[in-house]
MARLO-856220 format. One record per residue (C-alpha): x, y, z; residue in three letters. Coordinates in nm, 4 decimals, padded with zeros to 6 digits. Last residue first. Example, Ala and Ser with C-alpha at 12.3 -4.5 7.8 and 13.67 -1.06 7.14 Angstrom:
<rs>
+----------+----------+----------+-----+
:     east :    north :       up :   r :
+----------+----------+----------+-----+
:  01.3670 : -00.1060 :  00.7140 : SER :
:  01.2300 : -00.4500 :  00.7800 : ALA :
+----------+----------+----------+-----+
</rs>
This chain:
<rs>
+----------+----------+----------+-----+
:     east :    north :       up :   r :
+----------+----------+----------+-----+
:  01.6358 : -03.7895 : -02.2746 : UNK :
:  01.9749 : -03.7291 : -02.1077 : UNK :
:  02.0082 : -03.3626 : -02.2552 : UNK :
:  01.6152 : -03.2809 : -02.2072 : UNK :
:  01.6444 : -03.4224 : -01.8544 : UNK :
:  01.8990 : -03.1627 : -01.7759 : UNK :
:  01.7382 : -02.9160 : -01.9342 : UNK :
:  01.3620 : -02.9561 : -01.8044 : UNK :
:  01.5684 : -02.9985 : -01.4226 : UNK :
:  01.7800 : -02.6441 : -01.4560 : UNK :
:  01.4443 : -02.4357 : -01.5862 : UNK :
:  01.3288 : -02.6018 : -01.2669 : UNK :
:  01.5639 : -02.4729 : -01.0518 : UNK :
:  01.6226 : -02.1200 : -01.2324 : UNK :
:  01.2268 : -02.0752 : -01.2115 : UNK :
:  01.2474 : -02.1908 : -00.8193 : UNK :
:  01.5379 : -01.9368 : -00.7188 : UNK :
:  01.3308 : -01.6598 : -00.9470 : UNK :
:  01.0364 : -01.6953 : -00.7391 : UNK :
:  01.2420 : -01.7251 : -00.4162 : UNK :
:  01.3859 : -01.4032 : -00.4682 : UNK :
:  01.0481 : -01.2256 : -00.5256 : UNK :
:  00.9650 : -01.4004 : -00.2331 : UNK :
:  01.2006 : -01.1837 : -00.0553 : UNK :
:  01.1988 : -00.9038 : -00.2182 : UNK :
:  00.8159 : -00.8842 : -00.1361 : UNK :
:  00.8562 : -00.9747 :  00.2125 : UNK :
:  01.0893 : -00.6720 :  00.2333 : UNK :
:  00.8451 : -00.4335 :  00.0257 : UNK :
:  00.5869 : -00.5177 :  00.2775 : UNK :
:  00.6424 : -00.2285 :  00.5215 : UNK :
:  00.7411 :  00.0175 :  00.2715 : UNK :
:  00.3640 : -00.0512 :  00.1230 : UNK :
:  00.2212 :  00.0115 :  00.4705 : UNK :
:  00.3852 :  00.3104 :  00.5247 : UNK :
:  00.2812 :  00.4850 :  00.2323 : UNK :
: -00.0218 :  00.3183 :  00.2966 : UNK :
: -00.0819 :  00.5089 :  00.5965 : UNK :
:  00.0430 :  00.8360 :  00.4572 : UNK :
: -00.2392 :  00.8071 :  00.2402 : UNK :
: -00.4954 :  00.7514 :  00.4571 : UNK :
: -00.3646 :  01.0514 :  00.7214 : UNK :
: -00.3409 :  01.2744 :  00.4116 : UNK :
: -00.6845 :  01.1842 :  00.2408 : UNK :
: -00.6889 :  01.4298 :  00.0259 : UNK :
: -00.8613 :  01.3698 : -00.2319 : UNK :
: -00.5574 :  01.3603 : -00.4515 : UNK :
: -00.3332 :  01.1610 : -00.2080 : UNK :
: -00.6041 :  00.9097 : -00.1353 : UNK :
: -00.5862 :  00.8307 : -00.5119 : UNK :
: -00.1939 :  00.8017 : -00.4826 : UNK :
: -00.2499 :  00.5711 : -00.2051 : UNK :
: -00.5164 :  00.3665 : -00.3715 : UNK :
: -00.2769 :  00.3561 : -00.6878 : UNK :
: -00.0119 :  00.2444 : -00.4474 : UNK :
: -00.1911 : -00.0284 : -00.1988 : UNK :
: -00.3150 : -00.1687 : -00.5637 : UNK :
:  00.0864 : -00.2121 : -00.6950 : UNK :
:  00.1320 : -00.3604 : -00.3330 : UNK :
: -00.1299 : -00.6080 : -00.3541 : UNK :
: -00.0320 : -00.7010 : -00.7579 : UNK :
:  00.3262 : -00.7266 : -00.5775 : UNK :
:  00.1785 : -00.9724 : -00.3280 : UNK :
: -00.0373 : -01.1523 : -00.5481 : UNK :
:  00.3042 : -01.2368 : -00.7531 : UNK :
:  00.5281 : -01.3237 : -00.5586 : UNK :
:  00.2448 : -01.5715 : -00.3898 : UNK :
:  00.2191 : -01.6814 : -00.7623 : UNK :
:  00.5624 : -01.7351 : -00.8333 : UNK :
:  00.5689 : -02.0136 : -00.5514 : UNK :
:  00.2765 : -02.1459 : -00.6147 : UNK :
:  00.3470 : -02.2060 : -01.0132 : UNK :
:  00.6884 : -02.3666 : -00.8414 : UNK :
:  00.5233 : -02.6086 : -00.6923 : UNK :
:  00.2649 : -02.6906 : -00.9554 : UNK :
:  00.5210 : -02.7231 : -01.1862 : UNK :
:  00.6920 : -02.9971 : -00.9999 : UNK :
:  00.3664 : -03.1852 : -00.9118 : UNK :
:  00.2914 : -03.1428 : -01.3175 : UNK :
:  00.6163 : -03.2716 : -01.3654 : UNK :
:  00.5671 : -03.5668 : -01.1670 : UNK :
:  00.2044 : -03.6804 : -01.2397 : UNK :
:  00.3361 : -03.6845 : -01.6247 : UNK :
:  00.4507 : -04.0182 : -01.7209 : UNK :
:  00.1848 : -04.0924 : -01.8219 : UNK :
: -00.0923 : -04.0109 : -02.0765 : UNK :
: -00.4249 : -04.1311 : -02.0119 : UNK :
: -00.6743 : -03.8831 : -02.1083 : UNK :
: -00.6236 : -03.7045 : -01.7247 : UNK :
: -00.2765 : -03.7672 : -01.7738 : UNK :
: -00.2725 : -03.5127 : -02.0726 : UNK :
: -00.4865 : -03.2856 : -01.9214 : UNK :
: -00.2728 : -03.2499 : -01.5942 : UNK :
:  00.0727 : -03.1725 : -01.8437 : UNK :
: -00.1326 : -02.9205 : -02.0234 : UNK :
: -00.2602 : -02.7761 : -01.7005 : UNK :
:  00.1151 : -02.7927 : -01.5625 : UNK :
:  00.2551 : -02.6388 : -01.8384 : UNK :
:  00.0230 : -02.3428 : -01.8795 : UNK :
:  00.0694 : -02.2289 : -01.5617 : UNK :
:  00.4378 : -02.2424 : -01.5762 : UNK :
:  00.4405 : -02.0563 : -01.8707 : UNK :
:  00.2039 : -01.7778 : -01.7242 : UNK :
:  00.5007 : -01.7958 : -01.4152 : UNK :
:  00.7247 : -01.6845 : -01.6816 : UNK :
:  00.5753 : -01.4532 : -01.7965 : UNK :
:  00.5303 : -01.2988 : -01.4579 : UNK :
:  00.8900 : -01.2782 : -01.3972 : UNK :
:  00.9911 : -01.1153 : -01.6954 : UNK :
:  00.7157 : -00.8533 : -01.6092 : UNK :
:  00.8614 : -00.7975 : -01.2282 : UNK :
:  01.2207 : -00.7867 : -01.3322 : UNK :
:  01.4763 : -01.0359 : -01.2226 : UNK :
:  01.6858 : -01.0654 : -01.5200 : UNK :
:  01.7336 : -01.4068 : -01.7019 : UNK :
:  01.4419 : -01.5779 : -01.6253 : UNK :
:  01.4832 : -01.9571 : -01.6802 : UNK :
:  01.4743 : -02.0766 : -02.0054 : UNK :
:  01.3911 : -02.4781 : -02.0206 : UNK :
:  01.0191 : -02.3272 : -01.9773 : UNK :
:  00.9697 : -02.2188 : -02.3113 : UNK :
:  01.0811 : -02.6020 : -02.4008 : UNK :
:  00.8552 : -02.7710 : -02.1677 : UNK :
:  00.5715 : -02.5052 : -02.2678 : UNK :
:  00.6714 : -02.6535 : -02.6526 : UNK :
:  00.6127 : -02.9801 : -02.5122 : UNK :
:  00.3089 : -02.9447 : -02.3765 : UNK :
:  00.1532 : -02.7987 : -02.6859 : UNK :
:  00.2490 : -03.0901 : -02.9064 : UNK :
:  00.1126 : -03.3745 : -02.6798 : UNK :
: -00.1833 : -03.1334 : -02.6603 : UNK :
: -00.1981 : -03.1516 : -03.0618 : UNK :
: -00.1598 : -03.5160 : -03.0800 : UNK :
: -00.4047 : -03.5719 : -02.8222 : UNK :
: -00.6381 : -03.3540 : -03.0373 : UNK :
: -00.6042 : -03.5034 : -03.3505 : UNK :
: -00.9100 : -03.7495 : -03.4102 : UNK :
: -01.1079 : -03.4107 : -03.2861 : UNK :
: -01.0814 : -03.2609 : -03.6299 : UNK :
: -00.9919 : -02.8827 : -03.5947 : UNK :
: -01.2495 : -02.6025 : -03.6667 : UNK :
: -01.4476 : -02.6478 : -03.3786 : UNK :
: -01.0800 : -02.5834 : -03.1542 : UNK :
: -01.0424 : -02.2681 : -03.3580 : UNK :
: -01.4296 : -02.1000 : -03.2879 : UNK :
: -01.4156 : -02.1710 : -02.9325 : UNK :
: -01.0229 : -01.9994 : -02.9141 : UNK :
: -01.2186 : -01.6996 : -03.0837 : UNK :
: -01.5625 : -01.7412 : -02.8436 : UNK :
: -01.2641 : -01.7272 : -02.5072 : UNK :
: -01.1448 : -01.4109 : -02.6444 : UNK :
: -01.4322 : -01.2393 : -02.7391 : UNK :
: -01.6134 : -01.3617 : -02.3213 : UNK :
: -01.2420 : -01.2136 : -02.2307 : UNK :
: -01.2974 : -00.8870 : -02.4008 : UNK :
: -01.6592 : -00.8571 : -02.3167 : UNK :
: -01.5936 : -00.8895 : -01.8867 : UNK :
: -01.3479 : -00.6419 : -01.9918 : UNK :
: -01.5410 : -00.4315 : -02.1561 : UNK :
: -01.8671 : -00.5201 : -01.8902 : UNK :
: -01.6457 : -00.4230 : -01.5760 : UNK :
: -01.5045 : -00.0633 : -01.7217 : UNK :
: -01.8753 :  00.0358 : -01.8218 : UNK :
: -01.9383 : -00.1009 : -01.4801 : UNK :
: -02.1828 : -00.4088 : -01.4121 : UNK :
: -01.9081 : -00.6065 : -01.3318 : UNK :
: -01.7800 : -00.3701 : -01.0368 : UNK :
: -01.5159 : -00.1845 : -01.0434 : UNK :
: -01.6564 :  00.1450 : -01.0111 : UNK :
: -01.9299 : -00.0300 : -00.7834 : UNK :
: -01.7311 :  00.0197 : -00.4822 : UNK :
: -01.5866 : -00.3204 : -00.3259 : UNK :
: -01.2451 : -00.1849 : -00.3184 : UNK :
: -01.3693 :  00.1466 : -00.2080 : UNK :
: -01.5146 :  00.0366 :  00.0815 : UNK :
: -01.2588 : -00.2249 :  00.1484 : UNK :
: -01.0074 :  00.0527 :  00.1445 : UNK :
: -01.1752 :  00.2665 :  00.4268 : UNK :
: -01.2662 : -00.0118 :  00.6029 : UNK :
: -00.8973 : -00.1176 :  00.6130 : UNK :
: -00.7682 :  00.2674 :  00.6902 : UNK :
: -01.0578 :  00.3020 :  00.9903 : UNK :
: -00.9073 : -00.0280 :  01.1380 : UNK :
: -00.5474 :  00.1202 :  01.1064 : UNK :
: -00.3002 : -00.0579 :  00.9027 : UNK :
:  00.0340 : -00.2586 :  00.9530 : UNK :
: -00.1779 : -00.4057 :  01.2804 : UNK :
: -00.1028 : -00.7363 :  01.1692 : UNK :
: -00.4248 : -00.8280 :  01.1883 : UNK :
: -00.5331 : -00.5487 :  00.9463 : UNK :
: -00.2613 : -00.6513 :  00.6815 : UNK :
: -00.4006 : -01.0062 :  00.6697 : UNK :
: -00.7320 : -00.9007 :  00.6369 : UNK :
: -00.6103 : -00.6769 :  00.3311 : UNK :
: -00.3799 : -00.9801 :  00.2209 : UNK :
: -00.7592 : -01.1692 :  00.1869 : UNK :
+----------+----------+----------+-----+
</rs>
């Protein structure tokens, strides 16, 4: 989708955007790669384990124990980033995440009280993640660049070299406006913590 994007804007040439989609849909990342079926593996492992756990609980409990999980992601989320750094950053827009789909189970089985937070979180989870599928854009744009580099792909290369220093404004931007909305609503869970 950015890639469309990007070719619209004219930031790339037409024969750099096929080029790109061609490899981007090659089958080296593909599912049915060695690479695709590990990971595809991994997460089918992960999701089993988590499978395994929830069987192993008594049901009777399981409000209780969402009740309990939302409010420790209120209370990871009370800390707002303190530096600015891309992997601080993404944490804590995974604890955003989190939040709200704890906070939209729990009203979905009846709980209230919750439509607003999880309207607040949602916000700010789309905030952090345009920041965030732009950087994971640009961090692509690079290794492709550096790959174009090796085969030689000057005019390719040079191309996204361009390209990249063409969206690294946008990208401080709403890199900025990811950390103004954690600090906001890090700044609403405490204050309502203190007067709850």
């Amino acid at each position: 989708m950015l890639l469309a994007r990007v070719g619209k804007l004219g930031l790339l040439s037409a024969d750099g955007v096929t080029a790109l989609e061609a490899r981007w849909r090659s089958p080296a990342g593909s599912a049915d790669s060695p690479a695709g079926r590990r990971a595809r593996d991994d997460r089918l492992g992960r999701l089993l384990r988590k499978l395994r756990e929830l069987a192993a609980h008594p049901q009777a409990d399981a409000l209780e124990r969402l009740l309990e999980e939302r409010s420790q992601a209120e209370a990871a989320l009370a800390h707002a980033p303190e530096k600015g750094d891309d992997e601080t950053l993404h944490r804590f827009r995974l604890r955003v995440k989190r939040a709200r789909y704890l906070a939209e189970d729990l009203a979905a089985c009846g709980t209230t009280g919750l439509d607003l937070p999880a309207a607040r979180e949602k916000g700010a989870q789309d905030v952090l993640g345009r920041w965030n599928d732009l950087r994971l854009f640009l961090e692509r744009i690079d290794r492709e660049r550096k790959a174009g580099e090796l085969r030689g792909a000057v005019r390719l290369a040079a191309e996204l070299e361009e390209l990249a220093g063409a969206l690294e404004v946008p990208l401080a931007a709403l890199r900025r406006d990811a950390l103004e909305v954690a600090r906001r609503l890090s700044t609403s869970l405490s204050v309502a913590a203190r007067s709850a």
